[in-house]
C-alpha positions as CSV (number, residue, x, y, z in Angstrom):
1,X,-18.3,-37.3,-8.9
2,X,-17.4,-36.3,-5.3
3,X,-14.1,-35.4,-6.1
4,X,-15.1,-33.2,-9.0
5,X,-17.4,-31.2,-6.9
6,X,-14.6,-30.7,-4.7
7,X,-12.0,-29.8,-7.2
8,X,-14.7,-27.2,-8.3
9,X,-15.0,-25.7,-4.5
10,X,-11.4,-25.5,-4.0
11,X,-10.9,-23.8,-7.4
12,X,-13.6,-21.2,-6.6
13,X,-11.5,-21.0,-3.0
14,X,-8.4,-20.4,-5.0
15,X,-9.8,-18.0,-7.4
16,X,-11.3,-15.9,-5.0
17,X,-7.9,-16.1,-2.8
18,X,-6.6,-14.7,-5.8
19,X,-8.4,-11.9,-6.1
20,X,-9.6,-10.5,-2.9
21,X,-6.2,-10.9,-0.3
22,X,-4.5,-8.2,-1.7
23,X,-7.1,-6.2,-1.2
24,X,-7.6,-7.6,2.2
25,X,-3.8,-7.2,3.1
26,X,-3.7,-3.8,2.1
27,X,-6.8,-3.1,4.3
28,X,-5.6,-4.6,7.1
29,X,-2.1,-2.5,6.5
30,X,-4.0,0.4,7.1
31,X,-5.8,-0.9,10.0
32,X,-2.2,-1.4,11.7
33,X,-3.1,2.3,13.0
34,X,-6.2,1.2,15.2
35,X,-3.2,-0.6,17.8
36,X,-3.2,1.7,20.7
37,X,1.0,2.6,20.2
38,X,1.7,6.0,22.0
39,X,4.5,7.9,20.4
40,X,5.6,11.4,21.0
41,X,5.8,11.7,17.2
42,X,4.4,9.9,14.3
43,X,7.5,7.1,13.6
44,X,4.6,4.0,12.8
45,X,5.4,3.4,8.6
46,X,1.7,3.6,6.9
47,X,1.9,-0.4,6.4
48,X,-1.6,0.3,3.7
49,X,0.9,2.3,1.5
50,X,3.7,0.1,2.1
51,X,1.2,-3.0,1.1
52,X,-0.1,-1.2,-1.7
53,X,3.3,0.1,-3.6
54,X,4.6,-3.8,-3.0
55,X,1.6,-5.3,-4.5
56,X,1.7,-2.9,-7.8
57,X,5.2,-3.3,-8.1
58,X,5.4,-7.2,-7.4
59,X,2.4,-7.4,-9.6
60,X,1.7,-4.5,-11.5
61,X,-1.1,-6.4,-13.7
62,X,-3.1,-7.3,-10.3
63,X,-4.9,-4.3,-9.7
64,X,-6.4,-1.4,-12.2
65,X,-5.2,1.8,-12.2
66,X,-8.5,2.9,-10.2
67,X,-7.6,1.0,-6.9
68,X,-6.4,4.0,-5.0
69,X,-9.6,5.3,-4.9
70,X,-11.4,2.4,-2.3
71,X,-8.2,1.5,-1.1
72,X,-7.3,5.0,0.2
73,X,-10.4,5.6,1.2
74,X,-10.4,2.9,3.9
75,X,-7.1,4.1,4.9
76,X,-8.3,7.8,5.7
77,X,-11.4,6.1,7.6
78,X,-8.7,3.7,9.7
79,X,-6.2,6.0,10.1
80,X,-8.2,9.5,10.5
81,X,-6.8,11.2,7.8
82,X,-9.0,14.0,5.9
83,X,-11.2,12.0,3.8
84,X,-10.1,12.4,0.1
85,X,-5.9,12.7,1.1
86,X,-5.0,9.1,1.0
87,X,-7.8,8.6,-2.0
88,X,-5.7,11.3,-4.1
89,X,-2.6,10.4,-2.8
90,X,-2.8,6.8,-3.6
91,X,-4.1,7.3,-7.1
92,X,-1.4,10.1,-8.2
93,X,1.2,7.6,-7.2
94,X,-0.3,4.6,-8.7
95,X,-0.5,6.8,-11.5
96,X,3.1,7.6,-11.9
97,X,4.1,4.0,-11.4
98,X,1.8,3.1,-14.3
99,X,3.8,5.8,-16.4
100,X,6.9,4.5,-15.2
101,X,5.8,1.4,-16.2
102,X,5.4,2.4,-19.8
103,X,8.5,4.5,-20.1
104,X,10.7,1.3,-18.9
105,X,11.0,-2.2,-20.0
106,X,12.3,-3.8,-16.8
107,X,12.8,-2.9,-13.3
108,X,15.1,-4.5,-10.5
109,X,15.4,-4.4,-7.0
110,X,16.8,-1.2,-6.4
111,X,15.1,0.7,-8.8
112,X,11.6,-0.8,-6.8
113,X,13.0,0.6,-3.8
114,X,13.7,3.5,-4.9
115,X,10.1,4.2,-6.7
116,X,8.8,3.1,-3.1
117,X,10.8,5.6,-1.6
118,X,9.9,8.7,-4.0
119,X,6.4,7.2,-3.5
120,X,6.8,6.7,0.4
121,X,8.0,10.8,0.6
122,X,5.2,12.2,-1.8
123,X,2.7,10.3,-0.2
124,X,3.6,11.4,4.1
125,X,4.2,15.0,2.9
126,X,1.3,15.4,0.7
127,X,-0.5,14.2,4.3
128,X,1.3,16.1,6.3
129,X,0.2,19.1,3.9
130,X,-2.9,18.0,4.3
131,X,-3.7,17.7,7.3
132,X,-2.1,21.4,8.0
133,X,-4.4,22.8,5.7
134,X,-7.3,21.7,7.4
135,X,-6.2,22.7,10.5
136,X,-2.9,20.9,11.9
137,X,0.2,23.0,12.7
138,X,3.3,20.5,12.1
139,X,6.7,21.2,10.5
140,X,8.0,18.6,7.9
141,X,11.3,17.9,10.2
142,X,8.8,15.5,12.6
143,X,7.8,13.3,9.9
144,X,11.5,12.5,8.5
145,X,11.5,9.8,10.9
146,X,8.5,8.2,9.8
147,X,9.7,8.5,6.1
148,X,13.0,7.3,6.7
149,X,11.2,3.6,8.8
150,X,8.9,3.9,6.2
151,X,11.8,3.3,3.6
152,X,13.6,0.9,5.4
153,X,10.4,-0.7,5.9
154,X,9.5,-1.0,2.6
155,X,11.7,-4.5,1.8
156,X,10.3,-6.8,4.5
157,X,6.8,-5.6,4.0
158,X,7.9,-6.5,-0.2
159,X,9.2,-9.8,0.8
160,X,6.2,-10.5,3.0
161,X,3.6,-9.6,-0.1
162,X,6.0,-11.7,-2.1
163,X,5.1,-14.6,0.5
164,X,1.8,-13.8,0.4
165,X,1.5,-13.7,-3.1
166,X,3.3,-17.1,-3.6
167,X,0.4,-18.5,-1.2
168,X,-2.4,-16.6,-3.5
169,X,-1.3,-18.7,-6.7
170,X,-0.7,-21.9,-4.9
């Protein structure tokens, strides 16, 4: 009896593993912003994108299409973005993966990276736009370091949600 009742815990444990520390990862991403780095220019990848895009395209049945919404909204309240930016931002680009999606039967590597990258760009300009239309004055040319980190970024924060996510179904 006692073991049942412990089976039974653990499983809940596991199924709410499952379903909340992607979430939680992604969050925390985002959060990477709140360490107190000083930098003449922004060159910090957005680790809550780069956690996002490697969940949906490790596991593109994890999350609905709708996630962007909460999940970009924490980002613009962690990382002090105009509220709404990352919210559309996210959502347009989980939107285009989802029509990529159905346009293609498989993906590999390199065409993940890729998608990551185009996503990576159209996500740090579409801020950068932004954040100059409510009031900021920067050219594109001092983001292309953050975009080009970001994109060589975007593997070991894959591999590290592919670790993670081996943990999540264990």
């Amino acid at each position: 009896m006692r073991q049942a009742i412990r089976s039974d815990r653990e499983e809940r444990v596991a199924r709410l593993r499952g379903q909340i520390l992607p979430a939680i990862s992604t969050v925390l991403g985002s959060a990477v912003t709140l360490l107190p780095i000083v930098a003449a220019a922004p060159i910090l990848p957005p680790f809550g994108l780069l956690m996002l895009l490697s969940w949906r395209l490790i596991r593109p049945e994890l999350w609905p299409i709708w996630v962007g919404i909460p999940l970009g909204l924490a980002d613009d309240l962690l990382s002090g973005q105009p509220i709404g930016s990352a919210v559309l931002l996210w959502t347009l680009v989980l939107l285009g993966i989802d029509q990529l999606d159905r346009r293609t039967m498989f993906r590999d590597y390199w065409q993940d990276w890729l998608i990551a990258a185009a996503a990576i760009i159209v996500c740090l300009a579409g801020g950068l736009l932004t954040a100059n239309i409510t009031g900021g004055h920067t050219e594109f040319a001092v983001i292309v370091p953050q975009i080009l980190f970001s994109v060589l970024a975007y593997p070991i924060v894959a591999r590290f949600c592919a670790l993670l996510d081996r943990w999540r179904l264990s």
